[in-house]
DOKE-840587 format. One record per residue (C-alpha): residue in three letters; x, y, z. Coordinates in pm, whole numbers, padded with zeros to 5 digits, always signed. Example, Ala and Ser with C-alpha at 12.3 -4.5 7.8 and 13.67 -1.06 7.14 Angstrom:
<sites>
Ala+01230-00450+00780/Ser+01367-00106+00714/
</sites>
This chain:
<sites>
Unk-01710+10838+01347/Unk-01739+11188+01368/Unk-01880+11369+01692/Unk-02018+11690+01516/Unk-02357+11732+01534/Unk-02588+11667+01290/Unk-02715+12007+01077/Unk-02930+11855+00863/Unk-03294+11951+00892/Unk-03491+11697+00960/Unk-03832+11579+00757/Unk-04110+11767+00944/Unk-04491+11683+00914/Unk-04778+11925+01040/Unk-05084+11754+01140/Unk-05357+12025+01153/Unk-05327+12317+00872/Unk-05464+12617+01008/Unk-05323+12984+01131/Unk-05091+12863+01380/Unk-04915+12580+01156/Unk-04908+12840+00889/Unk-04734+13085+01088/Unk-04516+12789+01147/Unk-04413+12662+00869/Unk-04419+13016+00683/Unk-04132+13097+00939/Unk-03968+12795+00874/Unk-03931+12839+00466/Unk-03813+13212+00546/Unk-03520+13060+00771/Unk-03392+12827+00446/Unk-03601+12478+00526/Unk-03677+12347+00168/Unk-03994+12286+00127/Unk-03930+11965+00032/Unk-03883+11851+00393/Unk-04185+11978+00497/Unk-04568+11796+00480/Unk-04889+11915+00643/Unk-05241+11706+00688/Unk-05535+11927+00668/Unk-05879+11775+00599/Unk-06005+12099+00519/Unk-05943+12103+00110/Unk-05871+12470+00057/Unk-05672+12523+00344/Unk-05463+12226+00215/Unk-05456+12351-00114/Unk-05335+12695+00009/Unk-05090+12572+00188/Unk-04931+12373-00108/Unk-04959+12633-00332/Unk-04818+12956-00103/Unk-04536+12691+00025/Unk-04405+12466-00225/Unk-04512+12180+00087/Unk-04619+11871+00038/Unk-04999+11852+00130/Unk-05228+11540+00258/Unk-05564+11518+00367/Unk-05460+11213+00566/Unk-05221+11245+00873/Unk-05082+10873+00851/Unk-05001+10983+00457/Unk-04815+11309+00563/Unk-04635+11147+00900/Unk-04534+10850+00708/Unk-04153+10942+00676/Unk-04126+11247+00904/Unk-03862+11256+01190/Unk-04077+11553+01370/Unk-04445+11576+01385/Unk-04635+11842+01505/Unk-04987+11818+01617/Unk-05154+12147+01563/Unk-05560+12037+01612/Unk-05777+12103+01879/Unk-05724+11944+02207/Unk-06117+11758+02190/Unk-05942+11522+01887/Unk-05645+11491+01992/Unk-05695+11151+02146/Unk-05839+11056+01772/Unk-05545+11186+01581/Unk-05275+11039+01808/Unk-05457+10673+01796/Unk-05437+10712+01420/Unk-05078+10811+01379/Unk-04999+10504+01645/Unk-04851+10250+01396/Unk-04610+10552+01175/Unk-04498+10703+01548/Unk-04400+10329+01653/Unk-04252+10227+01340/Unk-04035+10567+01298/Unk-04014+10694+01662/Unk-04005+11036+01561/Unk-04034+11380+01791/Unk-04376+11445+01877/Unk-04458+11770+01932/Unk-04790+11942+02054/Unk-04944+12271+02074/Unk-05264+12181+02234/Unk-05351+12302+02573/Unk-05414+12059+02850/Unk-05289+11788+02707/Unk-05056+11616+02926/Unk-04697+11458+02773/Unk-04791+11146+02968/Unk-05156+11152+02741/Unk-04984+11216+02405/Unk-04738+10914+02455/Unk-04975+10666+02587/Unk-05253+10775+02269/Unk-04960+10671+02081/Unk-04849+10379+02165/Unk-04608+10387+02476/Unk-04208+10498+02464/Unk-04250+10777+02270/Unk-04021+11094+02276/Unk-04295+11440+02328/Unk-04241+11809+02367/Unk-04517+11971+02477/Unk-04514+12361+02412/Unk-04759+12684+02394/Unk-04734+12890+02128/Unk-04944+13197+02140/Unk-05109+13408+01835/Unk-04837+13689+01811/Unk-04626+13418+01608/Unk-04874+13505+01307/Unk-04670+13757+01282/Unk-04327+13609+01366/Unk-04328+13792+01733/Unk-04466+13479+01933/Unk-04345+13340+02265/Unk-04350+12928+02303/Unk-04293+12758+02673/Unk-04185+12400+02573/Unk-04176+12116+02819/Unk-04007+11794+02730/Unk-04032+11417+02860/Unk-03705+11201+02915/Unk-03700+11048+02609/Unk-03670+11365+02438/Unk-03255+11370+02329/Unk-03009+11676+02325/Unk-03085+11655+01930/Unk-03464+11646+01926/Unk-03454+11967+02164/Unk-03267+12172+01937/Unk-03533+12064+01664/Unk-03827+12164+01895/Unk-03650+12481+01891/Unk-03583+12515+01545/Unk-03939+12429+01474/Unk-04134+12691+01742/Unk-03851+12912+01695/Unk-03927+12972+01368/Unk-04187+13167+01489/Unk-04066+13361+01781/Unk-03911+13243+02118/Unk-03867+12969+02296/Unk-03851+12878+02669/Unk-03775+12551+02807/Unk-04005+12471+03142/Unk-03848+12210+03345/Unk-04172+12123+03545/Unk-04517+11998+03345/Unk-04714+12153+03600/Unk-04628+12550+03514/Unk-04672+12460+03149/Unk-05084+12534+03279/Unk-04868+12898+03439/Unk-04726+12952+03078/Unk-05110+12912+02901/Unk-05239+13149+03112/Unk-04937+13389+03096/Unk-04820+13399+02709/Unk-05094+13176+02541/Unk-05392+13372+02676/Unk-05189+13704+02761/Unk-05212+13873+02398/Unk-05642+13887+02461/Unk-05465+14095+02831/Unk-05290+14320+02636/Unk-05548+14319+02365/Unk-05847+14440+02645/Unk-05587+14684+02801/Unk-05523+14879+02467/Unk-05909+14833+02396/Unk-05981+15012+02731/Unk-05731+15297+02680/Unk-05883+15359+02343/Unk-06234+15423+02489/Unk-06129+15615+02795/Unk-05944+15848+02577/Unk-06254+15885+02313/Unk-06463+15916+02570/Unk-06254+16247+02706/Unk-06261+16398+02367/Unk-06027+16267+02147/Unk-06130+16149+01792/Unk-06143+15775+01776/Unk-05867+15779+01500/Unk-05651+15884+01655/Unk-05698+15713+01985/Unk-05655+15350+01837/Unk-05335+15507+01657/Unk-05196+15657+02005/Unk-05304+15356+02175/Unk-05181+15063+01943/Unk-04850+15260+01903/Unk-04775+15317+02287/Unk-04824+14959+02299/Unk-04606+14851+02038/Unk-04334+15097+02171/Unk-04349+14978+02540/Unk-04335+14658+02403/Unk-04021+14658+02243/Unk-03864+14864+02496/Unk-03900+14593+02780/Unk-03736+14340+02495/Unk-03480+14580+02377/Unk-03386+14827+02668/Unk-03280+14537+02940/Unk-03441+14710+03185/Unk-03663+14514+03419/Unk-04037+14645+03386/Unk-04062+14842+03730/Unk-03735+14994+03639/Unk-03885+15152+03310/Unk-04217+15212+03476/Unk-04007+15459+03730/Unk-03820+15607+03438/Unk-04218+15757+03265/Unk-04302+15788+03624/Unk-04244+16180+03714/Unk-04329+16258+04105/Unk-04646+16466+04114/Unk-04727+16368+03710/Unk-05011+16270+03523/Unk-04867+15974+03485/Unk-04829+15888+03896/Unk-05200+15995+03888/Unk-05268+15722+03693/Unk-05063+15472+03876/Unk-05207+15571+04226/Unk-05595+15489+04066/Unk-05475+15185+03950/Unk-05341+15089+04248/Unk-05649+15208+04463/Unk-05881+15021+04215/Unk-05639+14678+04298/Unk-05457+14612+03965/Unk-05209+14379+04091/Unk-05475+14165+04281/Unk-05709+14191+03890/Unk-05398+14037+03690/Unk-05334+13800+03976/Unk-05663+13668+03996/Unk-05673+13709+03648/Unk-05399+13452+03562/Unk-05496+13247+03825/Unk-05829+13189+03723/Unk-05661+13092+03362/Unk-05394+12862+03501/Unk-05680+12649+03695/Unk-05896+12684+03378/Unk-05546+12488+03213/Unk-05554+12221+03500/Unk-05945+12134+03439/Unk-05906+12069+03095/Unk-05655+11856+03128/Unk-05825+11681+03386/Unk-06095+11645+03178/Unk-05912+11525+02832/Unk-05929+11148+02917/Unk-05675+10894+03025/
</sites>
């Protein structure tokens, strides 16, 4: 028998059709899965039908129907059904015992393999909305019945979207919600706020959201692309005596640090009550 590993991409099913599956599975078709080993369950009609048609996929209205040979599935609905949709995939999860992978926040790995049925392997992971655009960032968290196998196809799947990052302990999976799932909306109000400070001392709005939304963009990629830790390219715009020190020392008189602190810990415990509060 040979020891190579196996290449072959395995039979995928989405459960839940909307922007984040389609980011998904759009990623996935541009990386060379045929479509043919891909099915999604949407209830919604023209979102199914959309999906079919833009994808080649195979499309359901029922979850059972599009699970029913699938080696991975990924639950992509809201956390308040989740219970529901897990309890009604129970019998194809037993029978098959395939991957079960969820994007919902909250939801424990414990939860999603008890909903379906007991001894089940689960990856947990948070996407957040930049993979729309293939630029996301996904913190996965596996249980021990995940195998060396089924991780790389977790990856394979979320990575088709952007990257992936393996968290060893389930409790900072709550850390990487309020860090990368919520942090876009951060970065979002941040640009927002620089675009009406800078209207508001005279320049035209045009060309503040341009200025703004590219100075993001750039800073962005620089932190991905330059190596450098943050501070260290902070210190490099950061000319003694500068405008841009003068902006630094207000923002560090007005408590930034303490804001983005408090900030993200408000959203991590925000993570921990839902959870709490998703049922046994």
């Amino acid at each position: 028998m040979s020891d190579a590993p196996d290449t072959r991409t395995p039979r995928i099913a989405f459960v839940g059709g909307g922007n984040m599956a389609r980011s998904l599975i759009g990623g996935l078709v541009r990386q060379g899965t045929a479509p043919g080993h891909i099915a999604v369950a949407e209830p919604n009609a023209e979102l199914r039908n959309a999906l079919a048609a833009d994808f080649g996929i195979a499309a359901h209205a029922d979850g059972a129907a599009a699970a029913r040979d699938a080696e991975v599935i990924l639950l992509a609905v809201k956390p308040q059904v989740m219970r529901q949709v897990c309890e009604a995939l129970r019998p194809a999860v037993q029978e098959n015992r395939p991957l079960l992978i969820s994007i919902a926040a909250g939801i424990r790995l414990d939860q999603l393999d008890a909903w379906c049925g007991g001894g089940v392997a689960v990856v947990r992971s948070m996407p957040n909305t930049p993979a729309l655009i293939g630029a996301g960032a996904s913190g996965l968290c596996a249980n021990e019945r995940v195998s060396e196998a089924q991780r790389r196809a977790a990856e394979t799947v979320l990575g088709a979207a952007g990257v992936t990052v393996w968290i060893d302990d389930e409790r900072n999976m709550d850390v990487v919600t309020a860090l990368s799932g919520s942090g876009p909306a951060y970065f979002f109000l941040l640009v927002e706020a620089l675009e009406a400070a800078a209207v508001a001392e005279g320049l035209p709005p045009e060309a503040a959201r341009l200025l703004a939304t590219q100075t993001a963009l750039g800073a962005g990629r620089m932190l991905r692309e330059d190596g450098e830790a943050p501070a260290r390219l902070r210190e490099r715009v950061t000319s003694p005596g500068g405008t841009t020190q003068a902006a630094l020392e207000r923002f560090a008189a007005r408590g930034l640090r303490e804001i983005v602190a408090d900030a993200v810990s408000a959203a991590t415990q925000r993570g921990r009550e839902l959870a709490a509060g998703s049922g046994d």
